[in-house]
MMTF fields as JSON, N, C-alpha, C and O atoms, coordinates in Angstrom:
{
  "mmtfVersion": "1.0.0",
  "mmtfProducer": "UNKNOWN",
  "numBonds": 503,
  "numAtoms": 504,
  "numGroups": 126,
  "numChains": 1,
  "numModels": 1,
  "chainsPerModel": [1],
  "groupsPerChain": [126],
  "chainIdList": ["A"],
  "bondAtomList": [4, 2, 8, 6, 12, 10, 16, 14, 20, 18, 24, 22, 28, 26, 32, 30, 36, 34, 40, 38, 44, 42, 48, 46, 52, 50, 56, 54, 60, 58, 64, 62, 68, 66, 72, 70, 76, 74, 80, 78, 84, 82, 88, 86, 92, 90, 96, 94, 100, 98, 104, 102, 108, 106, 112, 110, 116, 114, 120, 118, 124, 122, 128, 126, 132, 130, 136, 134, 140, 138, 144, 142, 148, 146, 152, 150, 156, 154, 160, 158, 164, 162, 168, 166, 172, 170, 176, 174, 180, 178, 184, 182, 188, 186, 192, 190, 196, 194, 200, 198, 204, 202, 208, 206, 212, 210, 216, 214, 220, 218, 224, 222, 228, 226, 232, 230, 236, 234, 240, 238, 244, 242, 248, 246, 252, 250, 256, 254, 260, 258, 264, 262, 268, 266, 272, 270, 276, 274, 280, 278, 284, 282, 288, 286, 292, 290, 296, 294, 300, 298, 304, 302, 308, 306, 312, 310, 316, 314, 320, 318, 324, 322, 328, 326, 332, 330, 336, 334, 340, 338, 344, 342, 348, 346, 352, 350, 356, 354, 360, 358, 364, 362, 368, 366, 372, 370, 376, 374, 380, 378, 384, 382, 388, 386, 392, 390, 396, 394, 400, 398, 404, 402, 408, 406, 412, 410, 416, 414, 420, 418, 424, 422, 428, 426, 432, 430, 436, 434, 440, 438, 444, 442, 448, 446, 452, 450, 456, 454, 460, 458, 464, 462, 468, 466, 472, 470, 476, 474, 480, 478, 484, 482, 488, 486, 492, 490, 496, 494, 500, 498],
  "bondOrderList": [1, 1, 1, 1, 1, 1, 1, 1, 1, 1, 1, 1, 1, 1, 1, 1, 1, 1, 1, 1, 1, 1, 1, 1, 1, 1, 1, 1, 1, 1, 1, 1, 1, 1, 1, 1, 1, 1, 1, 1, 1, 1, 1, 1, 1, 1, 1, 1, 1, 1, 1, 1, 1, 1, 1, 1, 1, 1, 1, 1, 1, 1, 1, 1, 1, 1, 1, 1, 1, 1, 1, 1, 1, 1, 1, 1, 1, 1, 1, 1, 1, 1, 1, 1, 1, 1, 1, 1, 1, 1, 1, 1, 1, 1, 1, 1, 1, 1, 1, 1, 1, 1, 1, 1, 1, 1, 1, 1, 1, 1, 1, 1, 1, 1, 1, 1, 1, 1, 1, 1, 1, 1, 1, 1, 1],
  "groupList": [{"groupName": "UNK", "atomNameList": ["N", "CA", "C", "O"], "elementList": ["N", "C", "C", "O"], "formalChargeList": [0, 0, 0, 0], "bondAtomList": [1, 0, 2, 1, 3, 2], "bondOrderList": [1, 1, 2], "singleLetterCode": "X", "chemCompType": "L-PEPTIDE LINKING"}],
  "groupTypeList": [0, 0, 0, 0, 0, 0, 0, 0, 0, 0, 0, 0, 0, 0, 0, 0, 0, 0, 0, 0, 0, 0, 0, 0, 0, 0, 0, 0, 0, 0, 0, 0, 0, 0, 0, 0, 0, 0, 0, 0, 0, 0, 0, 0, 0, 0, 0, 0, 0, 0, 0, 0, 0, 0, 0, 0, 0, 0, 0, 0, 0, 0, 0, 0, 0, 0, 0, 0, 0, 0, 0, 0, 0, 0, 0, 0, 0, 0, 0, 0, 0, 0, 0, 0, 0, 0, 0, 0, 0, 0, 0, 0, 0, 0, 0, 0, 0, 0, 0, 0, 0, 0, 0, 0, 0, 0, 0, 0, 0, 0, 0, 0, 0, 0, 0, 0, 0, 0, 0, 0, 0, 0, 0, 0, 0, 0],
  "groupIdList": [1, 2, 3, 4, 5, 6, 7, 8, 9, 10, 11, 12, 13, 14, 15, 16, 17, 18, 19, 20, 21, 22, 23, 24, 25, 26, 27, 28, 29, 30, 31, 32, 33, 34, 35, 36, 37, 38, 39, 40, 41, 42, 43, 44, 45, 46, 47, 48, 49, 50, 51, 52, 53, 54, 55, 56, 57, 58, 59, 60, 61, 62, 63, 64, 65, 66, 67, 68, 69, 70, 71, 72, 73, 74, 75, 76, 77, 78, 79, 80, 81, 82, 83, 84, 85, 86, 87, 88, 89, 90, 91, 92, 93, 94, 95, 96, 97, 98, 99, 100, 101, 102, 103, 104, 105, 106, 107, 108, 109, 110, 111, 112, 113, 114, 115, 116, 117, 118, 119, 120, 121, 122, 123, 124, 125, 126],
  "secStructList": [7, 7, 7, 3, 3, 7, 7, 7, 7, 7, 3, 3, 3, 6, 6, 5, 7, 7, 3, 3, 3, 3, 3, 3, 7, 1, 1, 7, 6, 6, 1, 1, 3, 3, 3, 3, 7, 3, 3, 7, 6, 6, 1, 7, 7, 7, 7, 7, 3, 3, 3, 7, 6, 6, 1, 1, 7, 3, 3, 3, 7, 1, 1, 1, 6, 6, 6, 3, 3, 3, 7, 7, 5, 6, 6, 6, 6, 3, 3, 3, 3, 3, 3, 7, 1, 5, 7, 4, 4, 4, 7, 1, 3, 3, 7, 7, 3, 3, 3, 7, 1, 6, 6, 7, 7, 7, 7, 1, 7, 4, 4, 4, 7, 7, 3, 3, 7, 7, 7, 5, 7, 7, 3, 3, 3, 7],
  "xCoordList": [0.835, 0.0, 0.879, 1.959, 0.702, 1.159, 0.442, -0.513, 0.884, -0.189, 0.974, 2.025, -0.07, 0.552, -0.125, -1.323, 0.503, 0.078, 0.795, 1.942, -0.393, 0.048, 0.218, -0.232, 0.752, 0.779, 1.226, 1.616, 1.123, 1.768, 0.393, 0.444, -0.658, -1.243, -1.559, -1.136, -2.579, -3.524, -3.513, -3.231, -3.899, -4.267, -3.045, -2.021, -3.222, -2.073, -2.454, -3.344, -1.617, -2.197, -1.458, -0.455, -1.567, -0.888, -0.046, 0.033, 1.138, 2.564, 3.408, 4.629, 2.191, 3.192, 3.778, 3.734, 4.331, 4.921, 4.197, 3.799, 4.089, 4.198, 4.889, 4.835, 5.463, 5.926, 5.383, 6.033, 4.397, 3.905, 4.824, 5.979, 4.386, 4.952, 4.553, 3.704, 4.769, 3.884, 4.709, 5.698, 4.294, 5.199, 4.831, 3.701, 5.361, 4.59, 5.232, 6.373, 4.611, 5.067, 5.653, 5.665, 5.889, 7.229, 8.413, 8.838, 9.159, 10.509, 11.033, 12.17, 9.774, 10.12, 9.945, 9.934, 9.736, 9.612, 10.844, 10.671, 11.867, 12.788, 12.757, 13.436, 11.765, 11.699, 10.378, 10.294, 9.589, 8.894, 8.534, 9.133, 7.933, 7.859, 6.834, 5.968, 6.906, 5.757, 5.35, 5.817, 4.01, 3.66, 2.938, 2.397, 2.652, 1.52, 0.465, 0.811, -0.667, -1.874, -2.674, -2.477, -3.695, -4.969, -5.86, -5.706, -6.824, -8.107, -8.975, -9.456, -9.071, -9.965, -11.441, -11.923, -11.991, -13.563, -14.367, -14.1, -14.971, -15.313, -15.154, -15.96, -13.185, -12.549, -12.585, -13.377, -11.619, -11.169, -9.563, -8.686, -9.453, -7.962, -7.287, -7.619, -5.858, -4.86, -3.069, -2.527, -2.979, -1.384, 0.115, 0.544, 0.388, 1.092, 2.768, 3.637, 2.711, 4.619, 4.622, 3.781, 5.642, 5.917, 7.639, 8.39, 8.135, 9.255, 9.944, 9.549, 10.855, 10.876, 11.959, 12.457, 12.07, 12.061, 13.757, 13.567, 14.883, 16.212, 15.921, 16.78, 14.724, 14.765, 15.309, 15.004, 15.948, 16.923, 15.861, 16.144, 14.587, 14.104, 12.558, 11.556, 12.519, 11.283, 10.182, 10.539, 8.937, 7.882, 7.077, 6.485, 7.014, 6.341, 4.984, 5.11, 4.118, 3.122, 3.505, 4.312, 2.886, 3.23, 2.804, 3.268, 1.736, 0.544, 1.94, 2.126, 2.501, 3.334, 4.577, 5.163, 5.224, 6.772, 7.229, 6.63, 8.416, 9.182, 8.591, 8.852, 7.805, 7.294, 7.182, 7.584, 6.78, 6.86, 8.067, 8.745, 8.159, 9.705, 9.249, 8.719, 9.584, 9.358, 10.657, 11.585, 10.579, 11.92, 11.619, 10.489, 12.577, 12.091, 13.377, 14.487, 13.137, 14.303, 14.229, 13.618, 14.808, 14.238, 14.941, 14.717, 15.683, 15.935, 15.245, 15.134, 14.576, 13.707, 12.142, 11.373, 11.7, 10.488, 9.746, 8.595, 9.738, 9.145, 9.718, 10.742, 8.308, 8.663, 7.73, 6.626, 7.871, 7.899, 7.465, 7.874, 6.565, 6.183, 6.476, 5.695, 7.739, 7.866, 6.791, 6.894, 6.17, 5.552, 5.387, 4.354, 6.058, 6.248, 5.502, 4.626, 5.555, 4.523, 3.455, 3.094, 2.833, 0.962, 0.345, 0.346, -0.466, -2.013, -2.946, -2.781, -4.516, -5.543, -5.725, -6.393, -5.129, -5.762, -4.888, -4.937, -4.181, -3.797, -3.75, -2.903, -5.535, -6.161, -6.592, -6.657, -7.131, -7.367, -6.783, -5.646, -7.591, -7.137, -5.572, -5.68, -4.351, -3.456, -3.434, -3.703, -2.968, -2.405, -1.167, -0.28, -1.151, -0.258, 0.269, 0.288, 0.763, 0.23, 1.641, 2.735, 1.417, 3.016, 2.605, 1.471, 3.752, 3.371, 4.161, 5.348, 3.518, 4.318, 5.438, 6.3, 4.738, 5.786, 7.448, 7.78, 8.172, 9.981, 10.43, 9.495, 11.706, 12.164, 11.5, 12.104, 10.586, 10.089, 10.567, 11.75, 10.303, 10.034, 8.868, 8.211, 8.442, 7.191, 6.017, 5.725, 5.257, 4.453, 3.611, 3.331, 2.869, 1.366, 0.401, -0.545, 0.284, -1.019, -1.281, -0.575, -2.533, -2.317, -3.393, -3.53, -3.909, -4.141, -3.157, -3.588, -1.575, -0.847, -0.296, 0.537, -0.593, -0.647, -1.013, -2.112, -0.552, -1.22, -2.367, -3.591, -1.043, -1.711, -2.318, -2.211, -2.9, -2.719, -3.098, -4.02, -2.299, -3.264, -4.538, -5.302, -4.831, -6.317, -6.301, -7.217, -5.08, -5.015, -5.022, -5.813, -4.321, -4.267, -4.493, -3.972, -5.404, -6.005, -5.027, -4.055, -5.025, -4.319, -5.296, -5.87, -5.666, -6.299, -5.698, -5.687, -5.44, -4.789, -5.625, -6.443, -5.291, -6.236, -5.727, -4.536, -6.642, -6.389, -5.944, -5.637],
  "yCoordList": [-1.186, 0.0, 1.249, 1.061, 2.393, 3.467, 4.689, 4.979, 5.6, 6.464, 8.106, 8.492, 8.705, 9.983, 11.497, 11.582, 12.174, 13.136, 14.47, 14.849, 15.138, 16.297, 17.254, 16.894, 18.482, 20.056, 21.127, 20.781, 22.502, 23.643, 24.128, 25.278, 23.465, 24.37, 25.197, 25.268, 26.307, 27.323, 28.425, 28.076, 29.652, 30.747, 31.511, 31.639, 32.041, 32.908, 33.246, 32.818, 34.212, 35.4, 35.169, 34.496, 35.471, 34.817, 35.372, 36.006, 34.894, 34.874, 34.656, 34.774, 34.183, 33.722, 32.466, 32.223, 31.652, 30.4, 29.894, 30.692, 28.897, 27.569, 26.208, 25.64, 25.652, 24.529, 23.555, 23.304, 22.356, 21.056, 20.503, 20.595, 19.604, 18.599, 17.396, 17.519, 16.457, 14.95, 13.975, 13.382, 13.831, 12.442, 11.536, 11.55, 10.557, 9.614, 8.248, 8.236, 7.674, 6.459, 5.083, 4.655, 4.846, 3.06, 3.426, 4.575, 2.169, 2.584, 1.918, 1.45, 1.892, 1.794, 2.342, 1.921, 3.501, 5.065, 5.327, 6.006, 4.707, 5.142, 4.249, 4.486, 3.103, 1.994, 2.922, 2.787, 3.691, 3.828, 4.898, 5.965, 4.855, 5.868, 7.042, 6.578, 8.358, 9.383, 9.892, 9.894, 10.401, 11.059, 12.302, 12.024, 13.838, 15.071, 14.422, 13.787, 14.775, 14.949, 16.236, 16.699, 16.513, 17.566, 17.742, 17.783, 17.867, 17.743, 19.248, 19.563, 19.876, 21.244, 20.742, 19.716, 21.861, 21.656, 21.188, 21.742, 20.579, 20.025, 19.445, 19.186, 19.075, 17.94, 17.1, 16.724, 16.195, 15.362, 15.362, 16.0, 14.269, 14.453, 14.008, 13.024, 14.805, 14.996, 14.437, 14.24, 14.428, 14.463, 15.913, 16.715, 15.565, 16.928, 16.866, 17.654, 15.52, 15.624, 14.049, 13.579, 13.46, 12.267, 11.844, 12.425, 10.863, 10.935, 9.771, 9.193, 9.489, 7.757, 7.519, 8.489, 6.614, 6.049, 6.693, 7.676, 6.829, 7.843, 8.974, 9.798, 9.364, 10.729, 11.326, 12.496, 10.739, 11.204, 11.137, 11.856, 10.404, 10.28, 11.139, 10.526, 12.313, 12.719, 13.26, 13.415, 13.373, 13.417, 15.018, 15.049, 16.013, 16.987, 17.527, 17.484, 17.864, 17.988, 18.924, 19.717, 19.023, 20.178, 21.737, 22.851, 21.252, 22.586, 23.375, 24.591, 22.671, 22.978, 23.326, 23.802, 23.19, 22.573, 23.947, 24.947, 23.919, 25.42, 25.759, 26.96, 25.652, 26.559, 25.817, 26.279, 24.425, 23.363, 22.616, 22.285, 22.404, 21.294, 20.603, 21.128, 18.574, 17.908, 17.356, 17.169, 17.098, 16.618, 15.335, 15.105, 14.765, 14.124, 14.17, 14.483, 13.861, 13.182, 11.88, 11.581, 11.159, 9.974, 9.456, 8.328, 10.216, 9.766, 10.331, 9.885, 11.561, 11.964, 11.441, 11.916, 10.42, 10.052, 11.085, 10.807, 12.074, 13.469, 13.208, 12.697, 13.936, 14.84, 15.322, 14.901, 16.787, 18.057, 18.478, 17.854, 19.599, 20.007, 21.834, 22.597, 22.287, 23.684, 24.211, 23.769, 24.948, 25.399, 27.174, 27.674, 27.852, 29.012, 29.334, 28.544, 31.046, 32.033, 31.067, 30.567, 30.699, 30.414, 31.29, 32.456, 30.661, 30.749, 30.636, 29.983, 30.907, 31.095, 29.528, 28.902, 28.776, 27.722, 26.352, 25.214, 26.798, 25.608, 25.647, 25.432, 26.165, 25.947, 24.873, 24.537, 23.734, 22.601, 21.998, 22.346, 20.787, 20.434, 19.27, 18.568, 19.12, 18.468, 17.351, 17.289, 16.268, 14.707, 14.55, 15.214, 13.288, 12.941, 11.587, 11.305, 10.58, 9.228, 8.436, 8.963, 7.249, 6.165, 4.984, 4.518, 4.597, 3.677, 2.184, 1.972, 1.437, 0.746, -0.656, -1.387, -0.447, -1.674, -1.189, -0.22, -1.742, -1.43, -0.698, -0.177, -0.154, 0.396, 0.56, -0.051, 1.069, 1.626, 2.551, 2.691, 3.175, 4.004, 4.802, 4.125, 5.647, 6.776, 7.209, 8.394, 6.073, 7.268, 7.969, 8.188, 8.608, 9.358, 8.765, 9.298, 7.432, 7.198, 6.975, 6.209, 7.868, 7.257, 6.012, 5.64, 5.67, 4.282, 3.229, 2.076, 3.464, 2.719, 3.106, 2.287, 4.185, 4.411, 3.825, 3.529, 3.072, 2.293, 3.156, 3.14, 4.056, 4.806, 6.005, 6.236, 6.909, 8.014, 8.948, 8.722, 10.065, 10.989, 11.479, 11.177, 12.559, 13.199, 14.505, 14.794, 15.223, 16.124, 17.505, 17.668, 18.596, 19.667, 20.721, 20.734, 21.957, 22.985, 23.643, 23.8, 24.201, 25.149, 26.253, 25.715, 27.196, 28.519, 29.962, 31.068, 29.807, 30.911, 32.287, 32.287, 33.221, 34.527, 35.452, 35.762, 35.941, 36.587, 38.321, 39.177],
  "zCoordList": [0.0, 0.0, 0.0, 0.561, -0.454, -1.167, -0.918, -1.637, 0.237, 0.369, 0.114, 0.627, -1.061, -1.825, -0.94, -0.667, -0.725, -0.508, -0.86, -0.625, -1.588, -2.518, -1.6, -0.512, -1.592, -0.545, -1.664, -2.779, -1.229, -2.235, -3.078, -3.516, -3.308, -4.047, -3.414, -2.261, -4.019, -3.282, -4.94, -6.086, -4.458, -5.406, -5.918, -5.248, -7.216, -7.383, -8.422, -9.157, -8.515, -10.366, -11.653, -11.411, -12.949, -13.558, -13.012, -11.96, -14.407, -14.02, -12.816, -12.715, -11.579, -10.098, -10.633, -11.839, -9.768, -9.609, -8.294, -7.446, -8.205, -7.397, -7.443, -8.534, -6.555, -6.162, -5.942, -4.927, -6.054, -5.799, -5.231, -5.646, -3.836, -3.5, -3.074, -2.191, -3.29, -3.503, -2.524, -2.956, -1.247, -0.151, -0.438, -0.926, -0.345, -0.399, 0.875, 1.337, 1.056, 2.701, 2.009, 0.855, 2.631, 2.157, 2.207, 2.331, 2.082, 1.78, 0.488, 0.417, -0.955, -2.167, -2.924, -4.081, -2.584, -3.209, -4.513, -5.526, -4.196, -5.204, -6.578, -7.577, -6.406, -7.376, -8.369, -9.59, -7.684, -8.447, -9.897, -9.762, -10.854, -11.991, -11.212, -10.471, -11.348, -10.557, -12.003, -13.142, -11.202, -12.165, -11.688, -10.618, -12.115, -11.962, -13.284, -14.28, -12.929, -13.734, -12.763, -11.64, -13.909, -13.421, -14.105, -15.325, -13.637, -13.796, -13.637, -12.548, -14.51, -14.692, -14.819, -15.3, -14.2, -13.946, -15.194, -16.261, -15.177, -16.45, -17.53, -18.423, -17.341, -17.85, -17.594, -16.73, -18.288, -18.082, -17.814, -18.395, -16.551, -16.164, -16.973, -17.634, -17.15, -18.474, -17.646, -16.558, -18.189, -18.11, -18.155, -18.985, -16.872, -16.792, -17.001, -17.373, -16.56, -16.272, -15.667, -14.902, -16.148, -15.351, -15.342, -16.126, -14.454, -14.035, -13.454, -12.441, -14.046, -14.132, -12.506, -11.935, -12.196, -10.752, -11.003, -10.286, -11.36, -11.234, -11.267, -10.956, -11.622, -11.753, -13.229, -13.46, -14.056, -15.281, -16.352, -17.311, -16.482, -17.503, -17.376, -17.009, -17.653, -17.531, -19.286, -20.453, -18.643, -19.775, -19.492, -18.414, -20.131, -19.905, -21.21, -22.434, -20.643, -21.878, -22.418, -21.932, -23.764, -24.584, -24.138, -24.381, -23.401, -22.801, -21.691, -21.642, -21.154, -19.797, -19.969, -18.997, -21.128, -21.701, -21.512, -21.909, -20.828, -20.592, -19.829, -19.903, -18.923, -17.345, -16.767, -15.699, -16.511, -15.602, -15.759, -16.732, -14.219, -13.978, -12.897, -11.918, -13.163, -12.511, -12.235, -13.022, -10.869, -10.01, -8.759, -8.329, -8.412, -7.152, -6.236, -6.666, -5.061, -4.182, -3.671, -2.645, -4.339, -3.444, -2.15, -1.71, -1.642, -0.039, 0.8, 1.942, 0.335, 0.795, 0.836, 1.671, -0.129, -0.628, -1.105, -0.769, -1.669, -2.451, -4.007, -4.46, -4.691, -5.511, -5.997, -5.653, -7.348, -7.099, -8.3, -9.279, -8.5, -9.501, -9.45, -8.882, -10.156, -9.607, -11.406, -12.55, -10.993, -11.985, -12.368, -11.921, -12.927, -13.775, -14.461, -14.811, -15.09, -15.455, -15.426, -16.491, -14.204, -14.393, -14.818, -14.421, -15.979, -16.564, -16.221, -15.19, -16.392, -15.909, -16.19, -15.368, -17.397, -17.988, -17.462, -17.929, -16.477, -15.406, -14.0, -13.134, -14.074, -12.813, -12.97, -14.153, -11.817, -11.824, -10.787, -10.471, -9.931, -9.42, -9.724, -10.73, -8.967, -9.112, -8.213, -7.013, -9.235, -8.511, -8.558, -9.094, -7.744, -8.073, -7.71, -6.512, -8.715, -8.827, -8.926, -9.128, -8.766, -8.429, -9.481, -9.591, -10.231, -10.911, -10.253, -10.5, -9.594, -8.596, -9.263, -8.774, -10.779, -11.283, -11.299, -11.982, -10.71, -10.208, -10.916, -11.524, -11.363, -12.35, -13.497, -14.378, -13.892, -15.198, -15.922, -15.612, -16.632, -17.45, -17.097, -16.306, -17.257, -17.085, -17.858, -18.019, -18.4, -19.341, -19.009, -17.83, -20.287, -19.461, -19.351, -18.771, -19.872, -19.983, -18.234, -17.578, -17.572, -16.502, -15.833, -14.668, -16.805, -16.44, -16.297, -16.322, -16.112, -16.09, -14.531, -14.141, -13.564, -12.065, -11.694, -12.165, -10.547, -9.056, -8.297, -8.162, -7.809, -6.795, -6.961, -8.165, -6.438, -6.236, -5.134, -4.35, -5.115, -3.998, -4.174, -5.091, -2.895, -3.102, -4.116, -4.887, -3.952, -5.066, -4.56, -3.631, -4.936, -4.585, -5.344, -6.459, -4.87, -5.801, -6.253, -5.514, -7.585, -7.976, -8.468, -9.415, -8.364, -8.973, -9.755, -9.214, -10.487, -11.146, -11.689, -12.609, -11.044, -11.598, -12.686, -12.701, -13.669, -14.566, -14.007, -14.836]
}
């Protein structure tokens, strides 16, 4: 069992920044692929960034590419979504999900996640 927990969102105007941060409990945290997704009101949840269990191999969407950066620590069991000039149009709530098969690779599809957290607001004002 695998329990994620997101922190860092809240409100901000464009062009602020925020930091995501995603814990997660065990001590096989470093085996695993992570991933951000989010879910805007009346979407459907998308794919934001994912990040393969070294950390060296990461996936960023096109929507995000150049303002979002995904990172982890894994002695720490964290990782991190620092996110730049925010937009109105990546408000939505944020996850954030473990893909528990060992050393992987990362994709987006995230029907290929185990786990995930409850998710943390992000609100961006015009």
């Amino acid at each position: 069992q695998v329990q994620l927990v997101e922190s860092g969102g809240g409100l901000v105007q464009a062009g602020g920044s925020l930091r995501l941060s995603c814990s997660s409990s065990g001590r096989t945290f470093s085996r695993y692929a992570m991933g951000w997704f989010r879910q805007a009101p009346g979407k459907e949840r998308e794919f934001v960034a994912t990040i393969d269990w070294s950390g060296v191999n990461t996936k960023i969407a096109d929507s995000v590419k150049g303002r979002f950066t995904i990172s982890r620590d894994n002695a720490k069991n964290f990782m991190y979504l620092q996110m730049n000039s925010l937009k109105p149009e990546d408000t939505a709530v944020y996850y954030c999900a473990a893909r528990t098969a060992p050393y992987t690779l990362a994709p987006p599809e995230e029907v290929l996640y185990d786990y995930w957290g409850q998710g943390t607001q992000v609100t961006v004002s015009s």
